[in-house]
Residue frames relative to the residue before (quaternion, step in Angstrom):
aa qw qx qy qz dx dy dz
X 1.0000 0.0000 0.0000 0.0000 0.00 0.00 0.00
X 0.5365 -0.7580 0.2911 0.2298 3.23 -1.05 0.50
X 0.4827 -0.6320 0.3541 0.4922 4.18 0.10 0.58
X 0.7611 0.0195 -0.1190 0.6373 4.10 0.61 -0.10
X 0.4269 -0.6748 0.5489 0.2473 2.94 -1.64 0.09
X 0.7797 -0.2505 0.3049 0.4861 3.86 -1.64 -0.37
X 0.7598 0.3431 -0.3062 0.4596 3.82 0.61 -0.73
X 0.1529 0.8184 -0.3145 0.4560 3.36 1.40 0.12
X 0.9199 0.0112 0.1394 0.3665 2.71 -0.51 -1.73
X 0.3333 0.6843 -0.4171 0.4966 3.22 1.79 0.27
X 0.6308 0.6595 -0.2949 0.2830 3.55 0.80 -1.76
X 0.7597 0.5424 0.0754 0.3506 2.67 0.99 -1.99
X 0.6514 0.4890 -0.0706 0.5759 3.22 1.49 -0.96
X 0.1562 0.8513 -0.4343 -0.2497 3.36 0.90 -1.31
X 0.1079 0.8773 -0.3803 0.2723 3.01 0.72 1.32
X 0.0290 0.6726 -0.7345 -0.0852 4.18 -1.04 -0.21
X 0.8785 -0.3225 0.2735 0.2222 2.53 -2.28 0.18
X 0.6286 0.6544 -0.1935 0.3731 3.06 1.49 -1.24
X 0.6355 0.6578 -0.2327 0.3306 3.28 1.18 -0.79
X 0.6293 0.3676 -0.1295 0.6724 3.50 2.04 -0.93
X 0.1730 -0.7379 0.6310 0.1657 3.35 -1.69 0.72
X 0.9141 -0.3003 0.0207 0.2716 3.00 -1.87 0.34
X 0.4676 0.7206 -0.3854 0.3369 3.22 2.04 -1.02
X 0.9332 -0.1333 0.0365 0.3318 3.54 -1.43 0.59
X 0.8212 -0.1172 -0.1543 0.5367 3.84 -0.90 0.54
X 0.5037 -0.6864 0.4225 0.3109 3.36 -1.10 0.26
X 0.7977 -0.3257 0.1499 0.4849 3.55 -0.97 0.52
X 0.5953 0.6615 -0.2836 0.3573 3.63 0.74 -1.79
X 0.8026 0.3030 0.1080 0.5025 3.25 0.63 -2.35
X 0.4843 0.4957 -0.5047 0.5148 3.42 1.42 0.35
X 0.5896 0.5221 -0.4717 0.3965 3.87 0.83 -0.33
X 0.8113 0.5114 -0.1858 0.2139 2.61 0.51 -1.96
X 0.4925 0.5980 -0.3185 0.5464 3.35 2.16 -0.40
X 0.6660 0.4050 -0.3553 0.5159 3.76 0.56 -0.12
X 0.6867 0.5015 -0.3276 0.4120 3.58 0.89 -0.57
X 0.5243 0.5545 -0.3321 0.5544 3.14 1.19 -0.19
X 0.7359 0.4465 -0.2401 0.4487 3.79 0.53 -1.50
X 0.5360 0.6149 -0.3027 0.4929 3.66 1.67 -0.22
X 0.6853 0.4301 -0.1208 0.5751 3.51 0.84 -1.27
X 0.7358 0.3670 -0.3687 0.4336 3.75 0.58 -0.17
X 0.4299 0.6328 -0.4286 0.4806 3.42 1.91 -0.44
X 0.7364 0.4658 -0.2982 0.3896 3.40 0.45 -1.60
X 0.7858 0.4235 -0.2843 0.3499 3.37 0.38 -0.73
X 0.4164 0.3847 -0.4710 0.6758 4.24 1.46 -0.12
X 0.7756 0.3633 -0.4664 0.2213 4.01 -0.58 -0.27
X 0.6167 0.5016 -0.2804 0.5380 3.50 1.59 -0.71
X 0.2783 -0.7271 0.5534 0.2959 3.58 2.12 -0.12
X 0.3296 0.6704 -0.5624 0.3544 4.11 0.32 1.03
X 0.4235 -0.4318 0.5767 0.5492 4.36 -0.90 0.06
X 0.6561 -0.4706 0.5633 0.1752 3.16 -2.15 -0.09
X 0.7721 -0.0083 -0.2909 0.5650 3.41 -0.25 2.02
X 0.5358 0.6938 -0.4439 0.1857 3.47 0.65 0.95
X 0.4341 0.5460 -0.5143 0.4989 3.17 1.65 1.64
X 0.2720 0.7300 -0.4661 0.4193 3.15 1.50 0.07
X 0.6580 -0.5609 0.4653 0.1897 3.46 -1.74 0.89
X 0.6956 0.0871 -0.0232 0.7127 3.67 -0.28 0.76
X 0.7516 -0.5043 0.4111 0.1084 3.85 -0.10 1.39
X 0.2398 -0.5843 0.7369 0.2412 3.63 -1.79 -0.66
X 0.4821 -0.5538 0.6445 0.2134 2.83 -1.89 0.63
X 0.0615 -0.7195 0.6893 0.0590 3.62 -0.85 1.16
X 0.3842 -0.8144 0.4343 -0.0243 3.24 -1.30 1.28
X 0.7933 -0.3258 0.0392 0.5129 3.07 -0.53 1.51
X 0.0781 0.8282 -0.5456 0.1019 3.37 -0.10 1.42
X 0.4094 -0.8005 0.4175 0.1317 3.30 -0.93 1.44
X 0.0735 -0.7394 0.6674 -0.0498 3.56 -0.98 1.25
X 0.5455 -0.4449 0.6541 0.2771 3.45 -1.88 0.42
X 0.4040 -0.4454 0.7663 0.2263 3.43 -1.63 0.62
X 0.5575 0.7287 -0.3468 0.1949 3.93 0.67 -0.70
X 0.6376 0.6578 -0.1922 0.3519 2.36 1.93 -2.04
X 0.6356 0.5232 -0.4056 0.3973 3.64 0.86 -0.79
X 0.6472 -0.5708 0.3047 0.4030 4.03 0.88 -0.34
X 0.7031 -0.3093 0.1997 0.6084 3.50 -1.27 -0.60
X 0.6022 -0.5801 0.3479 0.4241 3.92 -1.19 1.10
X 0.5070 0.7727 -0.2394 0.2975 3.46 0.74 -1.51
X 0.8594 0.1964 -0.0708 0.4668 3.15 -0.17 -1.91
X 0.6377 0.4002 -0.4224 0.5047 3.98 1.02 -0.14
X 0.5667 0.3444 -0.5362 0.5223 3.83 0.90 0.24
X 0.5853 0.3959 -0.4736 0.5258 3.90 0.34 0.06
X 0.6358 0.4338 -0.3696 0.5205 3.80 0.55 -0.24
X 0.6384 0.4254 -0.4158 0.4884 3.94 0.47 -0.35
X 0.8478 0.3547 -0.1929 0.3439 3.54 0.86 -0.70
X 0.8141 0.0844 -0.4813 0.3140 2.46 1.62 1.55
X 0.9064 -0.1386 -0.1152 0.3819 2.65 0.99 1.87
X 0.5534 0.4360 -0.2877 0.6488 2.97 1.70 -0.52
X 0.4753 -0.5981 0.6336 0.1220 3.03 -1.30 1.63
X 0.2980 -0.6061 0.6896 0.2613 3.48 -1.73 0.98
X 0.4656 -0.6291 0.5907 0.1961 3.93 -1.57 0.61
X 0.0604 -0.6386 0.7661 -0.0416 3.10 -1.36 0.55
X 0.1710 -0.8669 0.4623 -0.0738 3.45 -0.41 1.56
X 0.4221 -0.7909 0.3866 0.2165 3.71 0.28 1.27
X 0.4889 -0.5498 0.4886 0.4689 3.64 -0.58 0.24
X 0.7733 0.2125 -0.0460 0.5956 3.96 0.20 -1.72
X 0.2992 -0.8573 0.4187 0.0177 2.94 -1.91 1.31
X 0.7361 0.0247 -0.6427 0.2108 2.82 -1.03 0.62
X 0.6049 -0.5357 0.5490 0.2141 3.69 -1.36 0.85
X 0.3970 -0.7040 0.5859 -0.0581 3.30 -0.77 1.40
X 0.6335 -0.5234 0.3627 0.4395 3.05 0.31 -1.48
X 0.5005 -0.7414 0.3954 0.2084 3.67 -0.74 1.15
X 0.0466 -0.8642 0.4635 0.1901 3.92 -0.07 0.89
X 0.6864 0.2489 -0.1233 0.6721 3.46 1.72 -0.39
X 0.1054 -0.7568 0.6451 -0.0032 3.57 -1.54 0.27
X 0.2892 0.9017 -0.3162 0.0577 3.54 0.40 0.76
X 0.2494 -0.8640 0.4144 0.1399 3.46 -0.90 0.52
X 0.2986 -0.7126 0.5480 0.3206 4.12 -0.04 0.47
X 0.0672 0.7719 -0.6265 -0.0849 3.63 0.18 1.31
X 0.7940 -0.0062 -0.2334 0.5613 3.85 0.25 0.57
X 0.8126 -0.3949 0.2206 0.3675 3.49 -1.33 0.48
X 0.6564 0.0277 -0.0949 0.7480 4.34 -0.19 1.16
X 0.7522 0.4017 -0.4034 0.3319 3.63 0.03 -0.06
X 0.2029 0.7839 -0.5865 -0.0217 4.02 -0.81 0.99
X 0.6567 -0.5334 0.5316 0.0413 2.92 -1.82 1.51
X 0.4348 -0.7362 0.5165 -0.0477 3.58 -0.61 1.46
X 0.0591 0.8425 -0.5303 -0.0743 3.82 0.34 0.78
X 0.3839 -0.6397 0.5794 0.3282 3.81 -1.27 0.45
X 0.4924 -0.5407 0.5970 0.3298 2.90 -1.90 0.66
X 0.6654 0.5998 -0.4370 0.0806 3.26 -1.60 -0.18
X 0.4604 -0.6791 0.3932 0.4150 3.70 -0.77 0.28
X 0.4988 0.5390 -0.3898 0.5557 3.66 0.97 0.92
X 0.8628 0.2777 -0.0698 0.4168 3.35 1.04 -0.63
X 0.8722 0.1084 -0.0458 0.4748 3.79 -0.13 -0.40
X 0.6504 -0.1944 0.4065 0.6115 2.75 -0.03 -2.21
X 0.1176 -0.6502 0.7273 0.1858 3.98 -1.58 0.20
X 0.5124 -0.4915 0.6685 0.2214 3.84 -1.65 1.15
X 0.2663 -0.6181 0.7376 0.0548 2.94 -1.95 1.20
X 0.4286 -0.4780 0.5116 0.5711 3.78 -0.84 -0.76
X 0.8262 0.2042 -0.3171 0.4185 3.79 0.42 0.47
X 0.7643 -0.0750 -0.1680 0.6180 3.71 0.91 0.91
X 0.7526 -0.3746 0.4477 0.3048 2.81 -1.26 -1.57
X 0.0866 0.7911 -0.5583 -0.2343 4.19 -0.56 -0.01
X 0.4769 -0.7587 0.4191 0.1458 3.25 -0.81 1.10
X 0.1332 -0.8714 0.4535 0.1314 3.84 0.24 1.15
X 0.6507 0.0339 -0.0854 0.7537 3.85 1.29 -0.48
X 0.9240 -0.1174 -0.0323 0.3624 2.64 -2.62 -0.05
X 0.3177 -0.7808 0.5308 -0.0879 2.26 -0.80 2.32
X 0.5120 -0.7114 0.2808 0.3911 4.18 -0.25 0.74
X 0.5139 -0.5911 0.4761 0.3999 3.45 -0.94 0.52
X 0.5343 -0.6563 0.4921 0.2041 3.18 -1.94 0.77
X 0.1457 0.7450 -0.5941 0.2660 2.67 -0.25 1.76
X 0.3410 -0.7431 0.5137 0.2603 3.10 -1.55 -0.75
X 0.7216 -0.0740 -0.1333 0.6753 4.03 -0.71 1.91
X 0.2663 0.6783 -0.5753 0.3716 3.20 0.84 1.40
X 0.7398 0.2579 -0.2002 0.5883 3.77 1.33 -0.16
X 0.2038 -0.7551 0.6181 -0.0791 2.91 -1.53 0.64
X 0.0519 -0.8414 0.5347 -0.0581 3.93 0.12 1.29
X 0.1214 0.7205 -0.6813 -0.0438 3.70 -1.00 0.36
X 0.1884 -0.8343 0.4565 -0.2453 2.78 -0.75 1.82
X 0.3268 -0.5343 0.6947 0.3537 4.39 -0.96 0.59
X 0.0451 0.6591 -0.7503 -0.0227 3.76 -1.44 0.58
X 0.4692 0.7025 -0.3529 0.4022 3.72 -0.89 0.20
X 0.5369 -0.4695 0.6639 0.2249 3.85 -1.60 -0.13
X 0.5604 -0.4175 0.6674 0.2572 3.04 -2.28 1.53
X 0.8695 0.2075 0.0672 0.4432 3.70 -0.06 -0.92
X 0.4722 -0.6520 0.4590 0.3758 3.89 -0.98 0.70
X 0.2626 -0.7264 0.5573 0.3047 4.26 -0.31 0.90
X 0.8122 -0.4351 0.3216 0.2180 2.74 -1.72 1.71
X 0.7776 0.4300 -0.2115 0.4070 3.60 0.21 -1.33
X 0.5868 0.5181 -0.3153 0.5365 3.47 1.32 -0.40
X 0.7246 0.4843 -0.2945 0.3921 3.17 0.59 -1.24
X 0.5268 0.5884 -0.3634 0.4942 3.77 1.61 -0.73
X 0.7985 0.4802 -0.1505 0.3304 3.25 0.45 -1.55
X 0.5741 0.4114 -0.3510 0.6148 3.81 1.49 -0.07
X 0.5430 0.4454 -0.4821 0.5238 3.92 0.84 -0.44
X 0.8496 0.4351 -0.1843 0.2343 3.71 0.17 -0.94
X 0.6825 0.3271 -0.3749 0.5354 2.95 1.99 -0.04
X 0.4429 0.5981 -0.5443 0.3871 3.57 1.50 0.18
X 0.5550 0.6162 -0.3192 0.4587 3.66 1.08 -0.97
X 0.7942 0.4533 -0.1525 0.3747 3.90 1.16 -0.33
X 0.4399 0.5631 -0.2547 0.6515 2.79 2.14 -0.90
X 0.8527 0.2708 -0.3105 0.3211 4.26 0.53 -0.46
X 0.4168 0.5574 -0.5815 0.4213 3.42 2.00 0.74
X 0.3864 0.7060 -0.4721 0.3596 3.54 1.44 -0.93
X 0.8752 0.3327 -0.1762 0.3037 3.17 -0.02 -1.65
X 0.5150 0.5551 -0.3667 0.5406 3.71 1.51 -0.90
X 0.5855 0.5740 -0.3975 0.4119 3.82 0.37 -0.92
X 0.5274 0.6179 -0.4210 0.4036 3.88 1.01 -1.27
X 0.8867 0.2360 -0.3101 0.2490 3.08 -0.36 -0.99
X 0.3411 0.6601 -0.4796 0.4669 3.17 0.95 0.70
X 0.3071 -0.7138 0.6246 -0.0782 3.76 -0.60 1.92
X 0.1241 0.7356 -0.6659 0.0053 3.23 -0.92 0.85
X 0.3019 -0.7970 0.4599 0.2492 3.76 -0.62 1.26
X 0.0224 0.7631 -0.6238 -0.1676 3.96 -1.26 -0.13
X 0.5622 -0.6082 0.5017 0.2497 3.12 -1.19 0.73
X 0.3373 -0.7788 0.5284 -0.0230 2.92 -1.16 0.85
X 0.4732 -0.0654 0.5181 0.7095 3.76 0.57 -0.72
X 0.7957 -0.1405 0.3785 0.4516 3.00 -2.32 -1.03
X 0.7104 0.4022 -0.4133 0.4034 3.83 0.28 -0.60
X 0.4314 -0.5557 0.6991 0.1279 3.35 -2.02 0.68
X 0.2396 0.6762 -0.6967 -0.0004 4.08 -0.61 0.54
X 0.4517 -0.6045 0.5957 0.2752 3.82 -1.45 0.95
X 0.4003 -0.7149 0.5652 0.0961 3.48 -1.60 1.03
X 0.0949 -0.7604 0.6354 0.0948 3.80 -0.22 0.97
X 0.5152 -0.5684 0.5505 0.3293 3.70 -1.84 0.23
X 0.3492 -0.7310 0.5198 0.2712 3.40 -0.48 0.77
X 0.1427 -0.7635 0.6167 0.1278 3.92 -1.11 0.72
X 0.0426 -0.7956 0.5518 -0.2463 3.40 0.03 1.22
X 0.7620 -0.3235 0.1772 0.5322 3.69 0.50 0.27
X 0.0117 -0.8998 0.4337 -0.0467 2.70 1.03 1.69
X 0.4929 0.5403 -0.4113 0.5441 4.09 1.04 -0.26
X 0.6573 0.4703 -0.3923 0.4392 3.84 0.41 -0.85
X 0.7784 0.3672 -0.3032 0.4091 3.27 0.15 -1.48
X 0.7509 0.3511 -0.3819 0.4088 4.14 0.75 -0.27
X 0.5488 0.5261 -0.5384 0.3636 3.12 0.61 0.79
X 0.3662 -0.8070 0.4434 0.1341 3.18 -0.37 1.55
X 0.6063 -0.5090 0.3513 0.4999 3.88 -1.12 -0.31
X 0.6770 0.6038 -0.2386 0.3466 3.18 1.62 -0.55
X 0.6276 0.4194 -0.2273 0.6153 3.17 1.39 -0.14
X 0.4484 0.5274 -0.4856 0.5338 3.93 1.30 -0.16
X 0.5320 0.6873 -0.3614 0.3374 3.73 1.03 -1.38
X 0.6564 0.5815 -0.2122 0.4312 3.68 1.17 -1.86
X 0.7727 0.4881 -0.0948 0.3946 3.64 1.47 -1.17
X 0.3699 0.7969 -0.4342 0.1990 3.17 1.89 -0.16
X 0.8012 0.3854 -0.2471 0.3854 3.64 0.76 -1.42
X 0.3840 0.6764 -0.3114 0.5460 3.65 1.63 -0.33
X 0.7344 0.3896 -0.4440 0.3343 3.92 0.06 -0.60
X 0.5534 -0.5845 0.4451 0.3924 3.57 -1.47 0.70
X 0.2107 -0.7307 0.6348 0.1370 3.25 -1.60 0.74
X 0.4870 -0.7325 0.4075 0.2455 3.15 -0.92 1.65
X 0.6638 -0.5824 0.4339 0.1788 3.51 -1.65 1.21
X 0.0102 -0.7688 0.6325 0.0934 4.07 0.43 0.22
X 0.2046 -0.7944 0.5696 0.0511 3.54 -0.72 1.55
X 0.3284 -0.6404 0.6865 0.1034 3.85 -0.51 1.31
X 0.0607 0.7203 -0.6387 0.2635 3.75 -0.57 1.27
């Protein structure tokens, strides 16, 4: 689904049908084609998969981790035995929920862990804490598929894709605007170039909307 909708970007735009001609998609699917080119903008700049402002999240697939990540083997089995859970820190945030947990306990072979605070491991909003058999120190010895993402699309996103879809169609209204230059004797007509057109309308002010939204990189302990 998309992060705003048609009135959205109407609001914002203040725009009608009237404003576009006949030239490619029609009015309807001329939004809904920018709303899309808005929402894929947002999501490469927060560096997130595609639709993970989207209600109820994404399913990230079997994502590889180090047994390393958790540290030296030793001192986090002397840390499980007493109490202090070892992390496991998901690439994408917040954690939804964990549908797999796996381990390569011998070579092509991986080991299924249980949720539960009796049993394996229990999901934070930013990974995992491991409650037993804790993985060997290794390395893409695990492997997690996981919901990452929001119950609901956050407001500021949902503003910030209405407001740059609402920019991406002055961009495009602005096109057909022809400016001539002289040449010598010759007359040639100047178009706007659209080269990353989602990048370039995303202002600083609307990056501003995306500050708390951007991935934070994974620092592996190895």
């Amino acid at each position: 689904m998309p992060y705003c909708d048609k009135l959205d970007v109407e609001t914002w735009a203040q725009i009608t049908s009237a404003d576009f001609g006949a030239t490619g998609y029609d009015y309807v699917n001329t939004l809904q084609y920018v709303i899309n080119l808005a929402d894929r903008s947002i999501d490469n700049y927060c560096d997130q998969p595609d639709g993970f402002f989207n209600g109820g999240g994404v399913e990230i697939q079997k994502e590889l981790h180090d047994g390393a990540e958790f540290g030296y083997v030793g001192f986090t089995v002397f840390l499980l035995s007493q109490d202090y859970r070892p992390f496991l820190r998901l690439k994408h945030t917040p954690v939804l929920s964990v549908t797999k947990f796996e381990e390569e306990t011998t070579a092509g072979s991986w080991t299924t862990r249980t949720e539960g605070r009796s049993s394996d491991y229990i999901i934070d909003d930013s990974g995992v804490y491991i409650i037993s058999n804790l993985p060997d120190y290794d390395y893409r010895n695990i492997r997690v598929t996981y919901k990452a993402g929001f119950k609901s699309t956050p407001s500021p996103v949902q503003e910030c894709s209405a407001r740059l879809a609402s920019n991406i169609l002055h961009r495009i209204k602005d096109s057909t605007t022809r400016s001539n230059t002289a040449v010598g004797s010759a007359t040639s007509t100047i178009a706007t170039e659209f080269v990353g057109l989602g990048k370039a309308c995303l202002t600083d002010d609307l990056k501003e909307l995306l500050v708390a939204y951007r991935r934070k990189a994974v620092v592996k302990l190895v």
